[in-house]
N, CA, C and O atoms as a DFTB+ gen file, in Angstrom:
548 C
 N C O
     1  1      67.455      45.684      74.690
     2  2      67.629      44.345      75.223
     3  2      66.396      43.517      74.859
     4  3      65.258      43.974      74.962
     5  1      66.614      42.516      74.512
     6  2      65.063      41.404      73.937
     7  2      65.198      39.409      75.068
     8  3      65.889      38.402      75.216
     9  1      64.047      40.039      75.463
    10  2      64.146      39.162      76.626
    11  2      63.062      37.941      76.086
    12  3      61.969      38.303      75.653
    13  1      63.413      36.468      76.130
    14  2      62.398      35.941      76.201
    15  2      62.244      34.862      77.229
    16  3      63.139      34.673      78.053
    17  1      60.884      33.975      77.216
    18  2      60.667      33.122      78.187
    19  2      60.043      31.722      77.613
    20  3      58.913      31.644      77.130
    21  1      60.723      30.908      77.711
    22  2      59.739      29.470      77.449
    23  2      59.175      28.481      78.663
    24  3      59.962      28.038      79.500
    25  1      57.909      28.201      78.693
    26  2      57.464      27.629      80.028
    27  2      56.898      26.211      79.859
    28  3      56.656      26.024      78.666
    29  1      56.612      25.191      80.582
    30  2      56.670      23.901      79.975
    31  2      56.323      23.830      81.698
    32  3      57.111      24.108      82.602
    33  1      54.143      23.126      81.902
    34  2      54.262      22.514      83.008
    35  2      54.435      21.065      82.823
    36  3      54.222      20.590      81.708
    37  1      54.786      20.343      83.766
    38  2      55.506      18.784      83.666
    39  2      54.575      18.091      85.122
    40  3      54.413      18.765      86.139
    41  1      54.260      17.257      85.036
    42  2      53.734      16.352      85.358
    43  2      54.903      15.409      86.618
    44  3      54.751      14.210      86.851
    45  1      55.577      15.938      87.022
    46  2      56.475      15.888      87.743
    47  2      56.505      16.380      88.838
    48  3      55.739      17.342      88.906
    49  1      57.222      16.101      90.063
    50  2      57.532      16.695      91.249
    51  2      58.856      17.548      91.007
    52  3      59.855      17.102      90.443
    53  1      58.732      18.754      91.480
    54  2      60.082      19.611      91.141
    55  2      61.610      18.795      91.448
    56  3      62.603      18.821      90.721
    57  1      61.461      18.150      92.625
    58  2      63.276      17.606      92.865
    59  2      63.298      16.343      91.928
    60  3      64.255      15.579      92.058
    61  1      62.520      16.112      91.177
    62  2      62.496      14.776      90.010
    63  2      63.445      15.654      88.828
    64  3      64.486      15.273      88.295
    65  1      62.666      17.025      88.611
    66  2      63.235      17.720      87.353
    67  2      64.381      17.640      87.566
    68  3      65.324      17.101      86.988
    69  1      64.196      18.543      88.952
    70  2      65.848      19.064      89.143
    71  2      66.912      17.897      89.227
    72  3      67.993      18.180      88.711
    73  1      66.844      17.116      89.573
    74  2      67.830      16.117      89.835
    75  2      68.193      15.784      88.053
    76  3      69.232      15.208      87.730
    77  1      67.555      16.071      87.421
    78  2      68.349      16.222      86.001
    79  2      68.470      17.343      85.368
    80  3      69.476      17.647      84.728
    81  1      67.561      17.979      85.479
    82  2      68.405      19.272      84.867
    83  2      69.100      20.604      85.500
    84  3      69.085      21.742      85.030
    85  1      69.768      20.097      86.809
    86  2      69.581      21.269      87.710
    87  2      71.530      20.508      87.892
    88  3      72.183      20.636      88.927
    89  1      71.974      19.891      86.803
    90  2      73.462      19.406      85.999
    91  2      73.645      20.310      85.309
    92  3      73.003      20.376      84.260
    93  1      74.477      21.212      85.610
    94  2      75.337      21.966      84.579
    95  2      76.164      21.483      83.532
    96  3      76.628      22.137      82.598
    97  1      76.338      19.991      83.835
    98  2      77.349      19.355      83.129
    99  2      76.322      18.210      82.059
   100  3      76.850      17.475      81.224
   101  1      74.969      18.255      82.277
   102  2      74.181      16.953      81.930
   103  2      73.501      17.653      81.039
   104  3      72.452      17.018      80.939
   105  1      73.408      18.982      80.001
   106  2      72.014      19.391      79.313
   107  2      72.588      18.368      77.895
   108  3      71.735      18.374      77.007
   109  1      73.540      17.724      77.627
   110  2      73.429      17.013      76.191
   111  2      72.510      15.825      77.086
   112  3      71.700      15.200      76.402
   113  1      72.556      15.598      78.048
   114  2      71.681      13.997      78.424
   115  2      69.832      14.153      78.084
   116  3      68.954      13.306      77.917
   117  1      69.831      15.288      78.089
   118  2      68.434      15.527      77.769
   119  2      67.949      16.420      76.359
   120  3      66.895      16.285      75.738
   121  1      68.737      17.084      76.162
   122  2      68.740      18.436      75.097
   123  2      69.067      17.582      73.686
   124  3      70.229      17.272      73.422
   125  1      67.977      17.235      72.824
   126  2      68.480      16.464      71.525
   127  2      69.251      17.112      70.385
   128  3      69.699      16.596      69.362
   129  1      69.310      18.809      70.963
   130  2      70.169      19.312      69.819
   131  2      71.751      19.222      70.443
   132  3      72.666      19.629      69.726
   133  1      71.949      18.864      71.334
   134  2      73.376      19.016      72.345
   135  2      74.098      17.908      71.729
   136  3      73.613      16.972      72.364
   137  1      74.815      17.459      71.033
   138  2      74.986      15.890      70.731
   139  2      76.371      15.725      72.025
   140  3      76.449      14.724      72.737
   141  1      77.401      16.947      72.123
   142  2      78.424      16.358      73.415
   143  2      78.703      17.787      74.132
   144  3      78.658      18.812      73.452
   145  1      78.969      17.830      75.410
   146  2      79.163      18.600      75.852
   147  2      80.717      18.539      76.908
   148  3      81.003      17.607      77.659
   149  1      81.266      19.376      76.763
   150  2      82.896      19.398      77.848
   151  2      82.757      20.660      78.904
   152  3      82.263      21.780      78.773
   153  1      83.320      20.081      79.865
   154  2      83.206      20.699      81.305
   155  2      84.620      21.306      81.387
   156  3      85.493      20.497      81.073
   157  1      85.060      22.528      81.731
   158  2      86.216      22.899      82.161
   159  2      85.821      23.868      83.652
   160  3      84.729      23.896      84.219
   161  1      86.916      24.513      83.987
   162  2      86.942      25.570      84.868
   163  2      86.363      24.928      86.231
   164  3      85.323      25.460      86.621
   165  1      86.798      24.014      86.913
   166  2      86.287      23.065      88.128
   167  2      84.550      22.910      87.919
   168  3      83.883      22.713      88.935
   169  1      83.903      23.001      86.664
   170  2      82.412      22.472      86.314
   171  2      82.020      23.778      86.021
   172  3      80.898      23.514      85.589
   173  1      82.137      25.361      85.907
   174  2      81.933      26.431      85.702
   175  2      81.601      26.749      84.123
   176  3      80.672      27.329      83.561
   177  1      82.694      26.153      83.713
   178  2      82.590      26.555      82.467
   179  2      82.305      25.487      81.193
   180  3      83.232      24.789      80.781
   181  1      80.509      25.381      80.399
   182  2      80.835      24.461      79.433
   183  2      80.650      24.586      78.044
   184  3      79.917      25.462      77.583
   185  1      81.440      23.535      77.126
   186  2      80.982      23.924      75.609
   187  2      80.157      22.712      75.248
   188  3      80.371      21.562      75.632
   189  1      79.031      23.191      74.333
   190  2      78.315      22.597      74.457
   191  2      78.465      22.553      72.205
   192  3      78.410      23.389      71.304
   193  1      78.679      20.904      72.325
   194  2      78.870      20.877      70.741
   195  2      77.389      20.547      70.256
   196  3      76.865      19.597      70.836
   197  1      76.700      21.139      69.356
   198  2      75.280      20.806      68.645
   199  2      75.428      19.509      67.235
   200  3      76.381      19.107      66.567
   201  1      74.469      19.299      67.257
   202  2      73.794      18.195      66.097
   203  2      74.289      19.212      64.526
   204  3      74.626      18.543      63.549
   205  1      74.295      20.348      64.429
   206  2      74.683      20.533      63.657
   207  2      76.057      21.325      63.099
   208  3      76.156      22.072      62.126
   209  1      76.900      20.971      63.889
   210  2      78.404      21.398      63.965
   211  2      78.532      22.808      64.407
   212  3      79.704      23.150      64.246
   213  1      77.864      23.697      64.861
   214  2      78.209      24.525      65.977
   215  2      78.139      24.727      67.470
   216  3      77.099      24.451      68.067
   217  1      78.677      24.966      67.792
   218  2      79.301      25.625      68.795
   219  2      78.722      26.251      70.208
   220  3      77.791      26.957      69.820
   221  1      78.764      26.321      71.132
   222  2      78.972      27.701      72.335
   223  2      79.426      27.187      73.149
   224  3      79.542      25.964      73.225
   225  1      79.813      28.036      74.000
   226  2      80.739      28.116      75.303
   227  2      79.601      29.399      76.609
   228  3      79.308      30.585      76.462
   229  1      79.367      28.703      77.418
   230  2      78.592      29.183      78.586
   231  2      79.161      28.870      80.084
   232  3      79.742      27.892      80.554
   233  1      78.736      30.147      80.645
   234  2      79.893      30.095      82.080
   235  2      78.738      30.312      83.190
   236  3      78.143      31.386      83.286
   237  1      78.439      29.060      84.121
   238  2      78.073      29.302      84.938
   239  2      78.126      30.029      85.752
   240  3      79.155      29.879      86.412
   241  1      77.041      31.389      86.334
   242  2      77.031      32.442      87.076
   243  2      76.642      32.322      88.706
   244  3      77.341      32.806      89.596
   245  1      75.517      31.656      88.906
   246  2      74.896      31.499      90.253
   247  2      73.861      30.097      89.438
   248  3      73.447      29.691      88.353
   249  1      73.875      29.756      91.198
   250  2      73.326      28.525      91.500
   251  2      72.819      28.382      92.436
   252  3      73.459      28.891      93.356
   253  1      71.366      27.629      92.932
   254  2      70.846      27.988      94.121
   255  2      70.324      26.704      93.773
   256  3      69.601      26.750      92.778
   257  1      70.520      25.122      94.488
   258  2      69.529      23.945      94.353
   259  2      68.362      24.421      95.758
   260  3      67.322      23.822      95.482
   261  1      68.207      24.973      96.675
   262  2      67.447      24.825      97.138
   263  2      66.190      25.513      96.269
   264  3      65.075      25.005      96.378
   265  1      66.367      26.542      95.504
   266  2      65.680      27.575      94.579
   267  2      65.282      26.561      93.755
   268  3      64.070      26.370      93.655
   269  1      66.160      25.758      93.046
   270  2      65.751      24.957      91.834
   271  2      66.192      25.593      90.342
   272  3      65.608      25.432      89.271
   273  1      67.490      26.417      90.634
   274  2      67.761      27.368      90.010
   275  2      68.939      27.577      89.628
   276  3      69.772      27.381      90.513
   277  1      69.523      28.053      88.191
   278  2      70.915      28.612      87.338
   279  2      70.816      29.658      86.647
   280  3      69.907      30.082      85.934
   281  1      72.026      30.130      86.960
   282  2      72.044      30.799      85.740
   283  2      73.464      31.157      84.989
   284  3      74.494      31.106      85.661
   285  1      73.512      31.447      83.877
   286  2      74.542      31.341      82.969
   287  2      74.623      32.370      82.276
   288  3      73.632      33.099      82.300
   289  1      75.790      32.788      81.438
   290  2      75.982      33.813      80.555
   291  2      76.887      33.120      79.343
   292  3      77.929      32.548      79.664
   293  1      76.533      33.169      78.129
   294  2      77.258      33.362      76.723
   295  2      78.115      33.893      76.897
   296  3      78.095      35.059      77.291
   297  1      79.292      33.159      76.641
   298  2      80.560      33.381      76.499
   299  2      80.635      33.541      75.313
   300  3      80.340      34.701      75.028
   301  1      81.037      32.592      73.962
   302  2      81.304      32.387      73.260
   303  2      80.068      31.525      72.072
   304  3      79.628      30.439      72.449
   305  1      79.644      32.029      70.846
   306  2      78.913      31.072      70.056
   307  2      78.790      31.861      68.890
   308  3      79.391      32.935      68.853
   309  1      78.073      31.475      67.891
   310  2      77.493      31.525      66.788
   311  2      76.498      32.406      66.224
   312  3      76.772      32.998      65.179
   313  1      75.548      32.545      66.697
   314  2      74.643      33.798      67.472
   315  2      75.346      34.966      67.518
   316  3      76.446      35.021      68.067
   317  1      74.796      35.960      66.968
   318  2      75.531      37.676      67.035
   319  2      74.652      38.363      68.403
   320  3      73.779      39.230      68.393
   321  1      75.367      37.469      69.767
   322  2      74.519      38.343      71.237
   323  2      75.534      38.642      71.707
   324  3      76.564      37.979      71.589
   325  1      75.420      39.743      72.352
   326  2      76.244      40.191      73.450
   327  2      75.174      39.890      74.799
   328  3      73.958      39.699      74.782
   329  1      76.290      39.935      76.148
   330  2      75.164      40.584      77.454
   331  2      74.227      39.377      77.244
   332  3      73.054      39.744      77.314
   333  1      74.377      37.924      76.985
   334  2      73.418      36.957      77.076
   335  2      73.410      36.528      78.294
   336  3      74.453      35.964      78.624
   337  1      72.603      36.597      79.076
   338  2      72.627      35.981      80.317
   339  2      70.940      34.786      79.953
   340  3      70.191      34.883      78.981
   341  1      70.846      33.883      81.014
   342  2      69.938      33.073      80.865
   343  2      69.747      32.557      82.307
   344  3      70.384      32.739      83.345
   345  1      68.587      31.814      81.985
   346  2      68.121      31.175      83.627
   347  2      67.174      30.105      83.463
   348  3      66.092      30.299      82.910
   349  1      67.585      28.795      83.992
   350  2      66.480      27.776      84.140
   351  2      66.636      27.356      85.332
   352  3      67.587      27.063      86.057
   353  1      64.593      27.404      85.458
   354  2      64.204      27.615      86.841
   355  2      63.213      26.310      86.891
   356  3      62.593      25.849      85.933
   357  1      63.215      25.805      88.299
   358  2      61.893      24.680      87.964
   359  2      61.098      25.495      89.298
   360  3      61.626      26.005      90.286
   361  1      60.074      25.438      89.038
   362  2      59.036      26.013      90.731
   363  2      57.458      24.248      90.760
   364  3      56.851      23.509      89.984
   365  1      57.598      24.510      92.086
   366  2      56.946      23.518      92.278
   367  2      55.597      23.891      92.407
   368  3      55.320      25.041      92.747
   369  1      54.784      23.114      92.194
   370  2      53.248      23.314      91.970
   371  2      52.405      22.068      92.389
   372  3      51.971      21.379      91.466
   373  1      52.159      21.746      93.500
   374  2      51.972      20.778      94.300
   375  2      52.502      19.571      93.809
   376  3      53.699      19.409      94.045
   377  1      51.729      18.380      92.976
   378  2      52.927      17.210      92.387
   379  2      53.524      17.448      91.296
   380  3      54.259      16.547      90.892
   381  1      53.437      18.473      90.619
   382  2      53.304      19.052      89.254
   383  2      54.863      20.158      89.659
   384  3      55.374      20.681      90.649
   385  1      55.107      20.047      88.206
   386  2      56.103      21.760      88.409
   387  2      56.177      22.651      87.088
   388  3      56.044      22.162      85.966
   389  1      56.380      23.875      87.307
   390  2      56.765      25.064      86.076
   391  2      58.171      24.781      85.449
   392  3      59.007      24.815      86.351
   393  1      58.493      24.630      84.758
   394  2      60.031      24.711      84.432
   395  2      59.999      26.148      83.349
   396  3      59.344      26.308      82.319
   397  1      60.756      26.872      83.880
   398  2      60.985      28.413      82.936
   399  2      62.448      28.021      82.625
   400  3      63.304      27.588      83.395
   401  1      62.530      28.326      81.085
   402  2      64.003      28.604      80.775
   403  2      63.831      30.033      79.855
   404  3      63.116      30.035      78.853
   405  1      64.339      30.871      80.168
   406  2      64.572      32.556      80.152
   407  2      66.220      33.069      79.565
   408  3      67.361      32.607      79.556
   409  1      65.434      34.423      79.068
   410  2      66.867      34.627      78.613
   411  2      66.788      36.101      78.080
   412  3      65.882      36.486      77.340
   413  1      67.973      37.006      78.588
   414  2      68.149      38.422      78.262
   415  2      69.397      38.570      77.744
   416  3      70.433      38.180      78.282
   417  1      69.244      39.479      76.061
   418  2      70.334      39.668      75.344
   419  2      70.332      40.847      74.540
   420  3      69.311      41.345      74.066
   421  1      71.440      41.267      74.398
   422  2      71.477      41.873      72.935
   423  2      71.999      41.686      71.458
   424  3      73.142      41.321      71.182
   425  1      71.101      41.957      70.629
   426  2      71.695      41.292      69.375
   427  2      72.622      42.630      68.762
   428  3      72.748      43.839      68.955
   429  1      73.144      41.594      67.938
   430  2      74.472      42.734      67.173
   431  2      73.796      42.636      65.831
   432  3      73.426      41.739      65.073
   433  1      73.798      44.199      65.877
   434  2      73.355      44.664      63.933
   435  2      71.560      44.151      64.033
   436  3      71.016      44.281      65.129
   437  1      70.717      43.574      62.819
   438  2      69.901      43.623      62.328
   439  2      68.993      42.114      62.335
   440  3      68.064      41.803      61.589
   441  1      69.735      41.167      63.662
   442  2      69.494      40.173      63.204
   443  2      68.438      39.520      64.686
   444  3      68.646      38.403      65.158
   445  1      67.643      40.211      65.077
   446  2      67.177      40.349      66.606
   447  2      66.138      39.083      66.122
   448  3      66.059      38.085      66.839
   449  1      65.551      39.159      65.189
   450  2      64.264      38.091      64.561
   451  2      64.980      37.132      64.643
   452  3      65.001      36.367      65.608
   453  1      65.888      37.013      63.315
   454  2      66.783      35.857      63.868
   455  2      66.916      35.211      64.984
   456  3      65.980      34.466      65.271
   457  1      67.844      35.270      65.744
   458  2      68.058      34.890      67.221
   459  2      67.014      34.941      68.259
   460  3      67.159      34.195      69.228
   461  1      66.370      35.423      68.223
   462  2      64.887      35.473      69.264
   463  2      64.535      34.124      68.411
   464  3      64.300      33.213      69.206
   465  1      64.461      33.846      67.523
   466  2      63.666      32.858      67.149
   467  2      64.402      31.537      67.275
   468  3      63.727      30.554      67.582
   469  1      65.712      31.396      67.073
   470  2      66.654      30.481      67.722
   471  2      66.543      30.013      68.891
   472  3      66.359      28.833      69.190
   473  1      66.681      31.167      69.789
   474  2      67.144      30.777      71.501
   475  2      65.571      30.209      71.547
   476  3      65.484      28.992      71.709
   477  1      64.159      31.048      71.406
   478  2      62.911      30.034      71.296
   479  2      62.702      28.476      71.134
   480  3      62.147      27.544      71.716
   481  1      63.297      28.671      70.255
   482  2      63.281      27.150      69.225
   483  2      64.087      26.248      70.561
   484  3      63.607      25.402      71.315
   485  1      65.474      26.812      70.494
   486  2      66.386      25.668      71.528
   487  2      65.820      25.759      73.050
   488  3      66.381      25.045      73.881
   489  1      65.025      26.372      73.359
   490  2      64.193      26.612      74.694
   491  2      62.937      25.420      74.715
   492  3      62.578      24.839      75.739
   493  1      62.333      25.190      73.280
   494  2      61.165      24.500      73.113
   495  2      61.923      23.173      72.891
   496  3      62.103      22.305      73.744
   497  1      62.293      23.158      71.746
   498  2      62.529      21.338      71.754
   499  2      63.520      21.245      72.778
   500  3      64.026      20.146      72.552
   501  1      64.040      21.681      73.660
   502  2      64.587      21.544      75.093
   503  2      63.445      20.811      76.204
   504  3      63.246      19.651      76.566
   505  1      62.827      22.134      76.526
   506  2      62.167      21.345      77.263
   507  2      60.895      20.203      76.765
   508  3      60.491      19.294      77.491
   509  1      60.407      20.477      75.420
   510  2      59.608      19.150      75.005
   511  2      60.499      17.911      75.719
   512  3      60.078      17.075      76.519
   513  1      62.206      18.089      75.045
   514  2      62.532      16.822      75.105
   515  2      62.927      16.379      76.717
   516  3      63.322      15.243      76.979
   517  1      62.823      17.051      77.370
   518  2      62.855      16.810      78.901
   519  2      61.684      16.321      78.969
   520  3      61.871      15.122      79.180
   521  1      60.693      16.496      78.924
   522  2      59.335      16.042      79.445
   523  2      59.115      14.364      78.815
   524  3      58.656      13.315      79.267
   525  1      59.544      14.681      77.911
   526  2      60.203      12.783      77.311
   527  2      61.188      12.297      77.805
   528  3      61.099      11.076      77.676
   529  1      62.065      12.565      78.293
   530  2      63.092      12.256      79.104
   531  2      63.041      11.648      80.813
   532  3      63.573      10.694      81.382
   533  1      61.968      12.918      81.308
   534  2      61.296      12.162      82.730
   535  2      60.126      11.376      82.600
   536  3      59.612      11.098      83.684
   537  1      59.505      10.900      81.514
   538  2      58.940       9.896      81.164
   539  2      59.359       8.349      81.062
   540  3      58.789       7.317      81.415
   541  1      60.502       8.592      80.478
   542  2      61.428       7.116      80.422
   543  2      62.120       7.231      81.643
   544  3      63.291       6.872      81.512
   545  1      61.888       7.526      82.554
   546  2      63.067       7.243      83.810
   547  2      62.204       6.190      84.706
   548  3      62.685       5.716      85.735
């Protein structure tokens, strides 16, 4: 299993983050690789279309707003993972907060570099682009 973690402190009060990214239905409003995203399954289940014509499908697992907290599993994408589960977390730090977005998977066949370096990548210019995002609000 290859687990990773991207962390990003923000200059923010935690219920500022959360009140945008703590939307299961809102990560294209902030995420610049997301260009549209569709909600099915009463808000459970979404696909999330990218900037560069692929794909995934992710199913909300647990949810805790008092935590500041989700988490989700890979359904369906592009990526050779099985067993993807993920989690973005915000923790508060007096006016300031942590935002962790995390993630445990397994890759299929030979391609673990690959994809570790993907889900990284969409973890980083994620939250960069959040931190620009609660800037303009």
């Amino acid at each position: 299993m290859t687990s990773i973690q991207v962390t990003e402190h923000l200059p923010y009060p935690a219920e500022a983050v959360w009140a945008l990214i703590g939307d299961f239905g809102g990560l294209h409003r902030w995420h610049p690789q997301v260009r549209r995203l569709d909600l099915s399954w009463e808000g459970r289940i979404r696909t999330l279309h990218y900037a560069d014509g692929s794909r995934a499908v992710e199913r909300l697992e647990a949810r805790n707003d008092a935590a500041y907290r989700y988490v989700y599993a890979l359904v369906d994408g592009w990526l050779p993972l099985q067993a993807c589960r993920s989690r973005l977390e915000v923790r508060p730090d007096g006016e300031r907060c942590l935002v962790t977005w995390s993630s445990d998977f397994d890759v299929l066949g030979d391609a673990e570099r690959v994809a570790e370096a993907v889900m990284r990548t969409t973890y980083r210019v994620g939250l960069g682009a959040l931190a620009a995002a609660l800037g303009s609000l």
